[in-house]
MITIMI-297568 format. One record per residue (C-alpha): residue number from 0; residue in one letter; x, y, z. Coordinates in steps of 0.2 Angstrom, whole numbers, plus 2048, in hexadecimal, padded with zeros to 3 digits. Layout:
REM MITIMI-297568
 num residuo  px  py  pz
 NUM       A   X   Y   Z
...
END
This chain:
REM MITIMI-297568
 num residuo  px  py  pz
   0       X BDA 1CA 0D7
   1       X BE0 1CD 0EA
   2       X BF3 1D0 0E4
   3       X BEC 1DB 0D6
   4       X BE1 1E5 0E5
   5       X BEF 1E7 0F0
   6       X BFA 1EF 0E2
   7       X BEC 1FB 0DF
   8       X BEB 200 0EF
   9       X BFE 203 0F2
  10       X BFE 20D 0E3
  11       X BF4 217 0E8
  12       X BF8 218 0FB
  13       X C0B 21D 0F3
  14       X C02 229 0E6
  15       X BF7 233 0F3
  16       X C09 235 0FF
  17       X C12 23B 0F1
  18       X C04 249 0EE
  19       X C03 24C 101
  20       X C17 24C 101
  21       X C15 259 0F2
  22       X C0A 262 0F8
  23       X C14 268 109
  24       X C24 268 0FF
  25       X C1B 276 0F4
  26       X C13 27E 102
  27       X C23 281 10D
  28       X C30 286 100
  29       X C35 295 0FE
  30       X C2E 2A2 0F5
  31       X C3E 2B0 0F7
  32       X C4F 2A7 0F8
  33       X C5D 2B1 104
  34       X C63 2BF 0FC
  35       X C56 2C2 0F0
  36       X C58 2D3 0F3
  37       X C69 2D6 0EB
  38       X C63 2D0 0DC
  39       X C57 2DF 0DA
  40       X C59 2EB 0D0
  41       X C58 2FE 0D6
  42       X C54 30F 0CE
  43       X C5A 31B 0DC
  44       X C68 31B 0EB
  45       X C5B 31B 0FA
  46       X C53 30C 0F2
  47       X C63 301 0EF
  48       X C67 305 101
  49       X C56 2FF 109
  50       X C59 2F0 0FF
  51       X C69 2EC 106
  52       X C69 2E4 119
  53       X C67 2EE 125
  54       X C73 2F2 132
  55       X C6B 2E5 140
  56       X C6F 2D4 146
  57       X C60 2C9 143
  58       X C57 2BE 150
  59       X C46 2B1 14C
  60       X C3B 2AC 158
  61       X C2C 2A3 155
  62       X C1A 2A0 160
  63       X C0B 293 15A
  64       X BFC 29A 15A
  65       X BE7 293 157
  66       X BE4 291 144
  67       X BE5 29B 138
  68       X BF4 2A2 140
  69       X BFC 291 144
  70       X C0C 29C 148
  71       X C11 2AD 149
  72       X C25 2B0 140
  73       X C2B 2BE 14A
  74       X C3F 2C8 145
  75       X C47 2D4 14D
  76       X C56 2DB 151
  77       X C63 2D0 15C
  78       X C69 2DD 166
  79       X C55 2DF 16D
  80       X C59 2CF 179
  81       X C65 2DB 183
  82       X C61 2ED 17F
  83       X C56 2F9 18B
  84       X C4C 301 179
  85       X C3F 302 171
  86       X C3C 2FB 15D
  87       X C2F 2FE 150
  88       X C24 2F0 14A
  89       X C1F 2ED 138
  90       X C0F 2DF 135
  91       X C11 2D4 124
  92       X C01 2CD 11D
  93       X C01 2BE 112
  94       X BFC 2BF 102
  95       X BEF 2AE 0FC
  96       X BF5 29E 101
  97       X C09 2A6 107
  98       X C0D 2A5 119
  99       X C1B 2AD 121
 100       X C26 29E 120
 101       X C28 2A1 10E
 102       X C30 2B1 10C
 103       X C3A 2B2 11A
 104       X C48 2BB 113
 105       X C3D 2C9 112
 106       X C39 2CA 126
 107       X C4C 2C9 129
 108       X C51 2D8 11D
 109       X C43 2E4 127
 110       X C49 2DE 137
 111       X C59 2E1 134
 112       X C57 2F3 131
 113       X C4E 2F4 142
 114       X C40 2EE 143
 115       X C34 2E1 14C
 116       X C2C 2D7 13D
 117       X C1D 2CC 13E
 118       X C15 2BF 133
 119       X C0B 2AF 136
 120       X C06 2A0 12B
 121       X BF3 2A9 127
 122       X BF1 2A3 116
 123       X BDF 2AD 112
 124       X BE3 2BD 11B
 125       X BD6 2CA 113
 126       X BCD 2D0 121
 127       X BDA 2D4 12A
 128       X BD2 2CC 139
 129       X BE3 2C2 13C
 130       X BEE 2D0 13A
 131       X BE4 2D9 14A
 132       X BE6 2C8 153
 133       X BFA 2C9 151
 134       X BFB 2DC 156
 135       X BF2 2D6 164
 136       X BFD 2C9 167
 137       X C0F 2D2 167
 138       X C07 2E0 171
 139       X C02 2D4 17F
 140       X C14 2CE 17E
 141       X C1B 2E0 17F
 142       X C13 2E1 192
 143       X C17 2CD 194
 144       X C27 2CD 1A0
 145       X C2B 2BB 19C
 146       X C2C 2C1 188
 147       X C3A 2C9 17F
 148       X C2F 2D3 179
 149       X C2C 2DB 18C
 150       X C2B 2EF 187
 151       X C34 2EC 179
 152       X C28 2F2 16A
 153       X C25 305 166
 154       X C15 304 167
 155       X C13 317 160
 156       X C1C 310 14F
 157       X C14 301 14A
 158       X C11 2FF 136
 159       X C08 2F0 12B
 160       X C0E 2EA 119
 161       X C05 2DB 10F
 162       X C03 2D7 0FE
 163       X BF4 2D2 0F3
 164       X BE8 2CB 0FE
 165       X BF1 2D0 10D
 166       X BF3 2E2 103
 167       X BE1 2E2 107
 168       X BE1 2DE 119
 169       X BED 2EC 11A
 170       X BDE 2F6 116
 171       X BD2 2EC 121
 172       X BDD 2ED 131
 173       X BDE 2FE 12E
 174       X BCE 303 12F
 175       X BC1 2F5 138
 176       X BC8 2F3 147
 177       X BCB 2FB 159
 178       X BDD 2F7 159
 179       X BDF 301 145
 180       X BE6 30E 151
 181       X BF5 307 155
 182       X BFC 308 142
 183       X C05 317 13D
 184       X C09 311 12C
 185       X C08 305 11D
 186       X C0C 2FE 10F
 187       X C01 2F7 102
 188       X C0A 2EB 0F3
 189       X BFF 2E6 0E7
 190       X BF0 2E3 0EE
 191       X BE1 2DE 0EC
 192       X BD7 2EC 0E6
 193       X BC7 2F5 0EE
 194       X BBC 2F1 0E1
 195       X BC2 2E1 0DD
 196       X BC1 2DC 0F0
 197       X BB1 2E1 0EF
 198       X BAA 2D6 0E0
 199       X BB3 2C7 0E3
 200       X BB8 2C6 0F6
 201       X BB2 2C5 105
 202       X BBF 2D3 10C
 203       X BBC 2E2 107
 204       X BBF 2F2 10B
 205       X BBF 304 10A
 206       X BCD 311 105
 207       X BC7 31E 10A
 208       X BC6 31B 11D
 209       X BDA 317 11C
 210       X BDF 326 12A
 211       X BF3 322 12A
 212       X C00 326 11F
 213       X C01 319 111
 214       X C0B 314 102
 215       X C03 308 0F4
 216       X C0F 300 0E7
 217       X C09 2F3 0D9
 218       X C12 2EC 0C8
 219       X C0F 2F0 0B6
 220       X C0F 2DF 0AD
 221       X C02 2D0 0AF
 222       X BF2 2CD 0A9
 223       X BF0 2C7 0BD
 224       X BF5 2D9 0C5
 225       X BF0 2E6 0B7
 226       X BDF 2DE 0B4
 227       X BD9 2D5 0C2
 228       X BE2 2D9 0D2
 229       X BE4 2ED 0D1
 230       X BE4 2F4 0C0
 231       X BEB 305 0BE
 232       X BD9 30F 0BF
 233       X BD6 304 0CE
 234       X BE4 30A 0D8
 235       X BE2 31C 0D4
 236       X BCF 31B 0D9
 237       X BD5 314 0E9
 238       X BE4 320 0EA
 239       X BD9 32E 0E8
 240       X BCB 32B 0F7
 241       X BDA 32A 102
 242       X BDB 33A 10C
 243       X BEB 336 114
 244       X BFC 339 111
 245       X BFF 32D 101
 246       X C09 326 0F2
 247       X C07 31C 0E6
 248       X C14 314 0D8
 249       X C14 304 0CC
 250       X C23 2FE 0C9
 251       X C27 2F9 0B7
 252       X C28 2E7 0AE
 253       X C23 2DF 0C1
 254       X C13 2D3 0C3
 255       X C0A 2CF 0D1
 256       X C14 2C3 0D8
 257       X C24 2CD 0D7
 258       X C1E 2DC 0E1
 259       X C1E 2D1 0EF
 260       X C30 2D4 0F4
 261       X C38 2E1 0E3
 262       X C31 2F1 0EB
 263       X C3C 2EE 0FB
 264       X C46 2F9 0FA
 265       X C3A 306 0FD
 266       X C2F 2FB 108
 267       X C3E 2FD 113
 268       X C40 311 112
 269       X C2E 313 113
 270       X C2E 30C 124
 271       X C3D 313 129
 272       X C38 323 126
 273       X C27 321 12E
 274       X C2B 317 13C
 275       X C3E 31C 13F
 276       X C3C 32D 138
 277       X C4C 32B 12C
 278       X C50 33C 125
 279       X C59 331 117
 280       X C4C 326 113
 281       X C3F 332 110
 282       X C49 33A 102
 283       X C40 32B 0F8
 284       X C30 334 0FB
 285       X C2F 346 0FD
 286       X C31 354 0F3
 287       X C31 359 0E3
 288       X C41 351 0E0
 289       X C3B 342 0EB
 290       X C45 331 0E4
 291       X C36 328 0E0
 292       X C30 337 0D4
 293       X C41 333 0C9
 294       X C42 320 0CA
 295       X C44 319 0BB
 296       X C3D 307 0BF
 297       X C2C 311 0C7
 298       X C1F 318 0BE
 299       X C0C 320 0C0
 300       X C14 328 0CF
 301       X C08 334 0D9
 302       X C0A 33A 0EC
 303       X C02 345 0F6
 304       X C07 34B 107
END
């Protein structure tokens, strides 16, 4: 009966390691592989050419930080370890369960066009609360003299992008907190929308006291996106309390997940018009001949600036 014990017990001590074994494997793969985005498919000129790396060297440095941050996953252009100037940051906010590790491919491709990009390992990142705490931290390091950060940032041109749930605490850092000010822009992909935030999370949030410029893009397919995370109605209730300068778009045959990463290409433009003012890139957005307007992969287009 011992020996029969013993076995049961090993079993099960090499069961609950596998499952913990699993478990990390599945929670540190990637989610977006390198060069994911030359597998995209593009509808316009400006977009393929945000979605192409940018002409910038890229550099990784990481920091730990207090749970749930754990560790903030900062890029940025190479040449900032030398150079005398200044660079935009962009914030990206985790969607449920992600953490920056994951999709790094997609900090690399915005750094590489320019800019200072941030993420941490937040895996519940609706309130936005964790978001203020890392724009907090990299300004502290841009008045560090030890960091390489040392007046470094533009910290007139600072802009926020998340998706899903950290597509809502785009909203919420907007808008709750002392430090909102510091954001001149964003960029909301898929997320989680105000009413539904309201009924069934504990971030929610209001559109209406968004008070920057702002583009919101969401998918067409998926039980998921189309009737639980933002359905169509949803979005152009929320587009329309915005008093800012706005667009939204959905583009077609995507689900939630694939917004994460397959709006890139205008992600990038957006930014870089906002935060670089590139003549070029805002060809995507304004005008009545703006490229977004005639995009075949985008529809339920609306702007307003």
């Amino acid at each position: 009966m011992k020996r029969v014990m013993k076995i049961i017990l090993i079993v099960i001590f090499v069961i609950a390691a596998l499952l913990v074994i699993l478990y990390l494997w599945a929670d540190n793969a990637p989610t977006v592989h390198n060069g994911y985005n030359e597998e995209i498919e593009t509808g316009g000129a400006i977009e393929d050419k945000y979605l192409q790396t940018g002409p910038y060297v890229t550099s990784k440095k990481t920091a730990s930080a207090e749970n749930p941050i754990k560790k903030y996953s900062i890029f940025y252009p190479s040449e900032l370890e030398t150079d005398e100037k200044t660079y935009p940051m962009v914030l990206v906010v985790n969607g449920t369960g992600f953490k920056a590790t994951k999709y790094e491919p997609v900090f690399e491709l915005y750094a590489s066009w320019g800019f200072i990009v941030v993420g941490t390992q937040d895996k519940g990142t609706g309130s936005g609360e964790t978001t203020i705490t890392t724009l907090n931290y990299m300004l502290e390091q841009n008045e560090d003299p030890d960091s390489i950060f040392y007046k470094k940032i533009d910290i007139n041109n600072i802009g926020i992008t998340g998706f899903s749930q950290g597509g809502a605490a785009v909203f919420n850092a907007l808008t709750k907190y002392d430090e909102s000010e510091y954001f001149k822009t964003a960029v909301a992909l898929s997320p989680v929308g105000e009413s539904t935030a309201m009924q069934m999370t504990d971030y929610p949030y209001d559109s209406a006291a968004v008070n920057c410029p702002i583009l919101m893009l969401a998918g067409t397919e998926g039980e998921f996106e189309t009737e639980i995370v933002i359905p169509l109605e949803q979005m152009n209730q929320m587009y329309e309390k915005i008093s800012m300068s706005k667009i939204m778009a959905r583009r077609i045959g995507m689900t939630h997940d694939d917004m994460m990463y397959s709006a890139g290409g205008y992600v990038v433009a957006w930014f870089m018009w906002q935060l670089q003012g590139d003549e070029e890139a805002a060809k995507a957005f304004v005008g009545d001949d703006a490229e977004i307007l005639n995009n075949s992969l985008y529809q339920d287009v609306d702007k307003n600036f």
